[in-house]
KEGU-632560 format. One record per residue (C-alpha): residue number from 1; residue in one letter; x, z, y. Coordinates in pm, 1 decimal, decimal comma. Layout:
% KEGU-632560
+-----+------+----------+----------+----------+
! pos ! code !       c1 !       c3 !       c2 !
+-----+------+----------+----------+----------+
! NUM !    A !        X !        Z !        Y !
...
+-----+------+----------+----------+----------+
% end
This chain:
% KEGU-632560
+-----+------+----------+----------+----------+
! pos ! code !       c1 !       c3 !       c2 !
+-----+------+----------+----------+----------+
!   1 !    X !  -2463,4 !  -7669,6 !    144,7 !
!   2 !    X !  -2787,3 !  -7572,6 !    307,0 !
!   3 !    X !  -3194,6 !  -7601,7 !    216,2 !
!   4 !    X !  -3443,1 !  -7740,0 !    438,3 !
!   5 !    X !  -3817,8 !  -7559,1 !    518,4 !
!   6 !    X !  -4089,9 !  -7744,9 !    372,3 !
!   7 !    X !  -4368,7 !  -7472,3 !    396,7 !
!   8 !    X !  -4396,0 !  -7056,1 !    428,1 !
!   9 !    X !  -4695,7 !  -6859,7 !    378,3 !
!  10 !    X !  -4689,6 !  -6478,9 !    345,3 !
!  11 !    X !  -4916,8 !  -6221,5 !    318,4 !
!  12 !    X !  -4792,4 !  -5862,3 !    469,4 !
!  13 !    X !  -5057,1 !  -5583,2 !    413,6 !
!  14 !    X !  -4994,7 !  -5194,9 !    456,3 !
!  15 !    X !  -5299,7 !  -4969,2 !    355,1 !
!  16 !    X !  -5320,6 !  -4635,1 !    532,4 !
!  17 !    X !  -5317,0 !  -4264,3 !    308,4 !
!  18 !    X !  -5534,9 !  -4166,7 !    592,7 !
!  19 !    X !  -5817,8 !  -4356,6 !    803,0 !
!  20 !    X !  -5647,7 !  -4408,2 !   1146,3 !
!  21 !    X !  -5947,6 !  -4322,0 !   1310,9 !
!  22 !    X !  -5726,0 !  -4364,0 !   1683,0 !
!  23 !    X !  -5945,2 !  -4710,8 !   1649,2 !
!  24 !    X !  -6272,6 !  -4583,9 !   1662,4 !
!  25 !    X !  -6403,3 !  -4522,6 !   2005,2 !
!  26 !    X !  -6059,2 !  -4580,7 !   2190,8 !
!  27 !    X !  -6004,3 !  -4978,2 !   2095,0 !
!  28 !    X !  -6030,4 !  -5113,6 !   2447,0 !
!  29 !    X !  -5769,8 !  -4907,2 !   2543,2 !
!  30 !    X !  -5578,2 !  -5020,9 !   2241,7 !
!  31 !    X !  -5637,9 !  -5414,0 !   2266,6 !
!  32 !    X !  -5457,5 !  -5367,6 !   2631,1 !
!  33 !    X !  -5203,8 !  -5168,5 !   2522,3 !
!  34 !    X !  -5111,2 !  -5401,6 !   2246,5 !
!  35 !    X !  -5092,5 !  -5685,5 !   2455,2 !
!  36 !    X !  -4922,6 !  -5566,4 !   2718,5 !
!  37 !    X !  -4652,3 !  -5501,2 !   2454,9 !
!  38 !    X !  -4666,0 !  -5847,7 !   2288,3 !
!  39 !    X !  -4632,7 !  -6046,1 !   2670,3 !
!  40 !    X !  -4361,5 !  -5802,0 !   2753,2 !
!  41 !    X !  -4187,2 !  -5974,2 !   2501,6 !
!  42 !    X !  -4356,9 !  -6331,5 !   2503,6 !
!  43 !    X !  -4480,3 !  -6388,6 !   2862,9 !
!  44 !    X !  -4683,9 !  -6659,2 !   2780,1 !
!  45 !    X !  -4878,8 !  -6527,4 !   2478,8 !
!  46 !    X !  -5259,1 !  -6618,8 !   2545,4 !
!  47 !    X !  -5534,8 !  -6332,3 !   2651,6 !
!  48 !    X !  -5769,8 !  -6524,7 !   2410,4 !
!  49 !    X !  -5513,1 !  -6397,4 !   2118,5 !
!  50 !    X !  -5651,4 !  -6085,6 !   2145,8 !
!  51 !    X !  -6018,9 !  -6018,9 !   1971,6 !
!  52 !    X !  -6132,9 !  -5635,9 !   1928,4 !
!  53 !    X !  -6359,3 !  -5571,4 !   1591,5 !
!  54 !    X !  -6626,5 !  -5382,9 !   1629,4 !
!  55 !    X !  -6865,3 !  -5290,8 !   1361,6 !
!  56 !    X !  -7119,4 !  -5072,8 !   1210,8 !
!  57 !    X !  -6894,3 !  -5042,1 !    926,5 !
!  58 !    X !  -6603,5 !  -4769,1 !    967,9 !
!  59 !    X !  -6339,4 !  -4983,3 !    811,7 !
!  60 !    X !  -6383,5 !  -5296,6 !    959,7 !
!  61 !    X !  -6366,3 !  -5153,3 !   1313,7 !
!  62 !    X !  -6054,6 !  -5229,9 !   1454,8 !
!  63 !    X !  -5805,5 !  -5537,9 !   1647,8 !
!  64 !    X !  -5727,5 !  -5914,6 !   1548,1 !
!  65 !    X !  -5451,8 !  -6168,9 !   1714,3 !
!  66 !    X !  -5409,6 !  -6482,0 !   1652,6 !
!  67 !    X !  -5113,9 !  -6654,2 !   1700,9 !
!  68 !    X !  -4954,8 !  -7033,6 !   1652,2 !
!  69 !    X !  -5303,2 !  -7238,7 !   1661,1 !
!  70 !    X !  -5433,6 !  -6993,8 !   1425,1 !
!  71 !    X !  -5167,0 !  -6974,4 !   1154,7 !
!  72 !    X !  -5038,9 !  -6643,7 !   1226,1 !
!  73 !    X !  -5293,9 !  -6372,9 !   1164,8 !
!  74 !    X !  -5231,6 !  -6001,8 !   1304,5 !
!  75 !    X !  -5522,3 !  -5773,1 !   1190,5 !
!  76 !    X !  -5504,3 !  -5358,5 !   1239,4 !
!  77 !    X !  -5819,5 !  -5205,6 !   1102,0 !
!  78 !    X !  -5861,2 !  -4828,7 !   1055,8 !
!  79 !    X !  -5762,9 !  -4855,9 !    657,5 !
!  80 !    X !  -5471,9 !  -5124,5 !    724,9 !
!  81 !    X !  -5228,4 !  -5276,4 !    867,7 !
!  82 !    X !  -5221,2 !  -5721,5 !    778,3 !
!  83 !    X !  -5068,9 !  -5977,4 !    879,7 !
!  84 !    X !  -5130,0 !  -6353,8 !    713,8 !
!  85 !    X !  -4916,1 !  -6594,8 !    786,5 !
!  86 !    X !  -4999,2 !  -6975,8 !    637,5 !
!  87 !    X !  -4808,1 !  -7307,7 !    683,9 !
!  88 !    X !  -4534,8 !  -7225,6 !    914,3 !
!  89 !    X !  -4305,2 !  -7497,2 !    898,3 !
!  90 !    X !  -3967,9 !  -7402,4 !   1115,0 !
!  91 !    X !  -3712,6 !  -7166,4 !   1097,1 !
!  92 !    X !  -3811,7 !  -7057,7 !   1425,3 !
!  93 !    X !  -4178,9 !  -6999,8 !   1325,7 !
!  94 !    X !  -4078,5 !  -6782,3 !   1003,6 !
!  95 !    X !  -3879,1 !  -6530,8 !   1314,9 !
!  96 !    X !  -4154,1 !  -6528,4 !   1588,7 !
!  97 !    X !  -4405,4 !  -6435,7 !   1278,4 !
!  98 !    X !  -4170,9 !  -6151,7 !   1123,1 !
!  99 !    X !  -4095,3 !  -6063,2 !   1485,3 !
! 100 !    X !  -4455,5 !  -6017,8 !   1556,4 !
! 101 !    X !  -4480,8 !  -5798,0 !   1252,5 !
! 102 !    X !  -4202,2 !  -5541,1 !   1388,1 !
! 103 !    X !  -4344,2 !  -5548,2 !   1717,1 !
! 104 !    X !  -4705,1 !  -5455,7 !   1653,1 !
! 105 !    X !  -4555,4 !  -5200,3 !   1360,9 !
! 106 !    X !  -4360,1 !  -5019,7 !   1655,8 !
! 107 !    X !  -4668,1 !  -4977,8 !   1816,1 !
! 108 !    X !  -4899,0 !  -4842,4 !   1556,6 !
! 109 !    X !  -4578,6 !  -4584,5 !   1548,3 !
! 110 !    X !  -4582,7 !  -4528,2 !   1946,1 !
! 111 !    X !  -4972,2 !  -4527,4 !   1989,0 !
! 112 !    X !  -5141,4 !  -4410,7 !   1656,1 !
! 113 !    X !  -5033,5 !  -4137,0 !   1360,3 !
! 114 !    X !  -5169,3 !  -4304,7 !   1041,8 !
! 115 !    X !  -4909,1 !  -4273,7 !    718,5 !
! 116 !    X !  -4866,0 !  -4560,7 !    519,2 !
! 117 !    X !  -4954,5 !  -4592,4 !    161,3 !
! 118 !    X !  -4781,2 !  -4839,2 !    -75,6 !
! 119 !    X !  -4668,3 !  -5170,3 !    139,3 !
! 120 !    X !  -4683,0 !  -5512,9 !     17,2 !
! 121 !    X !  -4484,7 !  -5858,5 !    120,2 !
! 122 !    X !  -4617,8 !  -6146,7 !    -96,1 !
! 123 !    X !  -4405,4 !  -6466,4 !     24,3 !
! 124 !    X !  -4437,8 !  -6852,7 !   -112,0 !
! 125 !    X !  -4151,7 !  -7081,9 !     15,9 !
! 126 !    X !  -4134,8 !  -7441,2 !    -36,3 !
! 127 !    X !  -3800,9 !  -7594,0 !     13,6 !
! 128 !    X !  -3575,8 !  -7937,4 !     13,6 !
! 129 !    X !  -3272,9 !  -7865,3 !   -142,8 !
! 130 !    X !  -2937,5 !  -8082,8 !   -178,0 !
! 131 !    X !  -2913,5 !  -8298,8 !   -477,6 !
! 132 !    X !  -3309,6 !  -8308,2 !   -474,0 !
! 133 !    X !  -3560,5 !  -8226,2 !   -776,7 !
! 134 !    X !  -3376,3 !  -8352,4 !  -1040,9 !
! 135 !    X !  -3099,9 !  -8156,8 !   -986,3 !
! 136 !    X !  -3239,3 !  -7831,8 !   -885,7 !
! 137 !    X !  -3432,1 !  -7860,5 !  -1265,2 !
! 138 !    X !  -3105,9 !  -7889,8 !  -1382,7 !
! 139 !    X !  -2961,8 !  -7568,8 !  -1233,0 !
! 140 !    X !  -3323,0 !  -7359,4 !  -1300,8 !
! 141 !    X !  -3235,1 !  -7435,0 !  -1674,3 !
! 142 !    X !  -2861,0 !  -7315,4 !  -1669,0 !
! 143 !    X !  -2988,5 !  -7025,2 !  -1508,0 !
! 144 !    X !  -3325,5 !  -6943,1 !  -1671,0 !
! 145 !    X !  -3207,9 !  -7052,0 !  -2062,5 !
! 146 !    X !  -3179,8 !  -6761,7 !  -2298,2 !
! 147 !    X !  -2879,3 !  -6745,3 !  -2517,4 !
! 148 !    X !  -3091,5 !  -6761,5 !  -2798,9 !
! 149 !    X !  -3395,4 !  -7039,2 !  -2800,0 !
! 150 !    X !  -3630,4 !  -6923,1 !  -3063,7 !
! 151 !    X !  -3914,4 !  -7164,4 !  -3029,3 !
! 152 !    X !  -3835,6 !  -7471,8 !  -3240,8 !
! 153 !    X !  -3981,5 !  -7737,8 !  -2973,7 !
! 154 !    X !  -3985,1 !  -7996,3 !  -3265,2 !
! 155 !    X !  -4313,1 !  -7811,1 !  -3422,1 !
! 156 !    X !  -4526,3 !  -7888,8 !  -3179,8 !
! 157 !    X !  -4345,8 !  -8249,4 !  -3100,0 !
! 158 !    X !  -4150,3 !  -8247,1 !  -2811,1 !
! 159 !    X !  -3867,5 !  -8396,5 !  -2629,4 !
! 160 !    X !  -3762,8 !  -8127,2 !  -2415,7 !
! 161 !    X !  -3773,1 !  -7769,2 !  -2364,6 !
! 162 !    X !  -3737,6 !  -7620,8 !  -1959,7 !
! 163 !    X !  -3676,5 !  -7312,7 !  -1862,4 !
! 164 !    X !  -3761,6 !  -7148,7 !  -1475,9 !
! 165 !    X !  -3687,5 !  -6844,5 !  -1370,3 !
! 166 !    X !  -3939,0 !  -6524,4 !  -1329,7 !
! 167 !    X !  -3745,0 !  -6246,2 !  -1332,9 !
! 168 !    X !  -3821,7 !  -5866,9 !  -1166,7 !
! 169 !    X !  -3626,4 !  -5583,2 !   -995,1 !
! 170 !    X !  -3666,4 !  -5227,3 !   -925,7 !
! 171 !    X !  -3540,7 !  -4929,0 !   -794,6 !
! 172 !    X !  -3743,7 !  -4636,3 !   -821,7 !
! 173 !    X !  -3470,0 !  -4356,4 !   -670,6 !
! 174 !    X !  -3504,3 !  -4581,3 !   -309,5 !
! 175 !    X !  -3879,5 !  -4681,0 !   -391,6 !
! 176 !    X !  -3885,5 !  -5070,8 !   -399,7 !
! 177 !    X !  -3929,8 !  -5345,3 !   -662,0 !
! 178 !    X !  -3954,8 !  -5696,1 !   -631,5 !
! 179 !    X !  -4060,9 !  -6009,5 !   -856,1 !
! 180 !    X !  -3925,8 !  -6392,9 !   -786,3 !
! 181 !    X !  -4016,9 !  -6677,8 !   -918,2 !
! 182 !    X !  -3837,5 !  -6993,5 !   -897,1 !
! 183 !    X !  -3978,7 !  -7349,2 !   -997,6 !
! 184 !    X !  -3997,0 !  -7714,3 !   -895,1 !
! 185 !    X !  -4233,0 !  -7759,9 !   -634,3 !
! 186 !    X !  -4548,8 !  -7954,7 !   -684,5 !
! 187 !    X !  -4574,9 !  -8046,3 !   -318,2 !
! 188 !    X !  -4431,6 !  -8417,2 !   -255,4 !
! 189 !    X !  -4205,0 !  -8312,0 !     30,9 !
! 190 !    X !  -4013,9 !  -8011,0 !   -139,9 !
! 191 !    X !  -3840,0 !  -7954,2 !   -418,6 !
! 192 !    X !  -3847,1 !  -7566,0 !   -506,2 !
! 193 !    X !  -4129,1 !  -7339,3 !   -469,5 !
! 194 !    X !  -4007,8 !  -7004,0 !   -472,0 !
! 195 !    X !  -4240,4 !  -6694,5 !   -471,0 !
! 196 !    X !  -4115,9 !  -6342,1 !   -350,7 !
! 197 !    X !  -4342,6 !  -6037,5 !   -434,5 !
! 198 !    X !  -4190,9 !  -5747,8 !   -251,4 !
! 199 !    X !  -4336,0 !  -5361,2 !   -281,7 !
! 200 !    X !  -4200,6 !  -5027,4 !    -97,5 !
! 201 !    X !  -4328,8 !  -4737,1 !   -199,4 !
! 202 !    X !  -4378,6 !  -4439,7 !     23,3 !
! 203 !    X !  -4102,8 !  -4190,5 !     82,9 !
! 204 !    X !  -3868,5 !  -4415,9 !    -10,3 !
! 205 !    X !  -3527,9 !  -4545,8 !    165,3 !
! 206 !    X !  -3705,4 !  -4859,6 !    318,5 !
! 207 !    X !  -3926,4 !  -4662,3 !    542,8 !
! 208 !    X !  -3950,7 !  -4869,6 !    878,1 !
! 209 !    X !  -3993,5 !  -5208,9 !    949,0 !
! 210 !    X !  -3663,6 !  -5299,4 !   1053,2 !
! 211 !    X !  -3475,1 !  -5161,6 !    738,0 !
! 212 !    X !  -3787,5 !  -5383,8 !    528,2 !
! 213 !    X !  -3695,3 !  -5646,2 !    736,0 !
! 214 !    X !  -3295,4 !  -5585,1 !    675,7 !
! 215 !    X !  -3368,3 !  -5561,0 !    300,7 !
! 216 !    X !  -3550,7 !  -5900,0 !    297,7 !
! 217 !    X !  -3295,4 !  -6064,3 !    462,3 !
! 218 !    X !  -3013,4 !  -5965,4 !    229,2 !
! 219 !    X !  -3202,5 !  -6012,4 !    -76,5 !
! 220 !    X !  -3296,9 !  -6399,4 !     50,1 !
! 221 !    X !  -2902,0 !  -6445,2 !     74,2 !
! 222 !    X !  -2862,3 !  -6297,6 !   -269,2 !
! 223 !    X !  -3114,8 !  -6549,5 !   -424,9 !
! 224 !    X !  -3045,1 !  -6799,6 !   -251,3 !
! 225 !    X !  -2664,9 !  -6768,6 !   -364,4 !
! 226 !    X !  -2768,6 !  -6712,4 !   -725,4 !
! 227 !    X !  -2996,2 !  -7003,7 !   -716,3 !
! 228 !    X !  -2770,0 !  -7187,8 !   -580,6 !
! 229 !    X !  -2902,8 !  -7336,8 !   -326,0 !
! 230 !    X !  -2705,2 !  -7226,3 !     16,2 !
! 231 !    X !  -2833,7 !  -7117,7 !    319,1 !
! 232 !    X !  -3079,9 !  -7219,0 !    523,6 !
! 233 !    X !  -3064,5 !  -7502,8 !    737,6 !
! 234 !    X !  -3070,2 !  -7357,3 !   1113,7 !
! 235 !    X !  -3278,3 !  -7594,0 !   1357,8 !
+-----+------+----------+----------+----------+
% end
């Protein structure tokens, strides 16, 4: 059994403890570096991606791209690191844009020495599922009903009573926690929206971008299983 994309938008953001001041006065050497790294990898990535910032304001000073007709937002200012992704739509998409993420985080590492604060991956799915709407409300329900239902839905007049799923994790000793929520979707071509709130803490165990990346793809297998929902449908 497998799920089908609908929609992904996510919003990556990683706020320096320290300005990475690297930026100021030094950006057109930056903006070349940076692509030079990004068409190593994808020859054909456009020149006109590239857009310095330059301000009279410290902490907007800094370097945008823009990727996938403007969908895929890249933005390295001297207080943070961002990247906005909205509307992505393929499988193939959802790895050029977390891709892009590890690249350009590999070369704040190689070219600049700011630390990270607290990091942040807020991610919205919309999916197709097998069995459709109807049936994924009935398996939200099995999952998300309490043992004990103590609101008497008859007070207030009603048929039925649904339960969806919120639910949050955390481990403080390797400094992450994360919140999902899980609910029918309200768009007309999918049938679960499903919202991922992801934090890593400095110092903790998830300290680059590839073992954030690593942990994000093992915890999507793990609710996707416990949803159960499958995998995802590979174009």
């Amino acid at each position: 059994m497998a799920f089908d994309l609908s929609r992904v938008d996510a919003i990556y953001s990683a706020p320096f403890a320290s300005p990475a001041l690297e930026l100021v006065g030094d950006i057109q050497r930056l903006i070349r570096a940076v692509y030079q790294a990004f068409a190593d990898r994808y020859p054909g990535v456009p020149v006109s991606a590239f857009k310095a910032l330059n301000s009279n304001t410290l902490s907007e000073v800094g370097l945008s791209i823009t990727l996938l007709e403007g969908r895929l937002e890249i933005i390295l200012k001297v207080d943070q690191f961002s990247v906005q992704a909205t509307n992505l739509r393929r499988p193939e998409e959802v790895r050029f844009a977390q891709d892009c993420v590890l690249l350009m985080q590999n070369f704040i590492n190689k070219s600049m020495s700011p630390k990270e604060g607290a990091v942040n991956l807020r991610i919205a799915s919309w999916l197709r599922v097998h069995g459709g709407k109807d049936e994924l409300v009935k398996k939200l329900n099995r999952i998300a009903k309490p043992q004990r239902t103590t609101f008497d839905k008859a007070r207030i007049g009603a048929e039925t009573m649904e339960h969806f799923t919120k639910v949050s994790f955390r481990n403080e000793a390797a400094g992450w926690q994360l919140t999902v929520l899980a609910e029918p979707a309200a768009l007309p071509d999918a049938d679960l929206y499903l919202y991922r709130d992801y934090q890593f803490m400095p110092g903790g165990e998830l300290d680059t971008g590839e073992k954030k990346l690593g942990f994000l793809e093992t915890s999507s297998i793990a609710i996707s299983e416990w949803l159960g929902i499958g995998t995802l449908k590979q174009e």
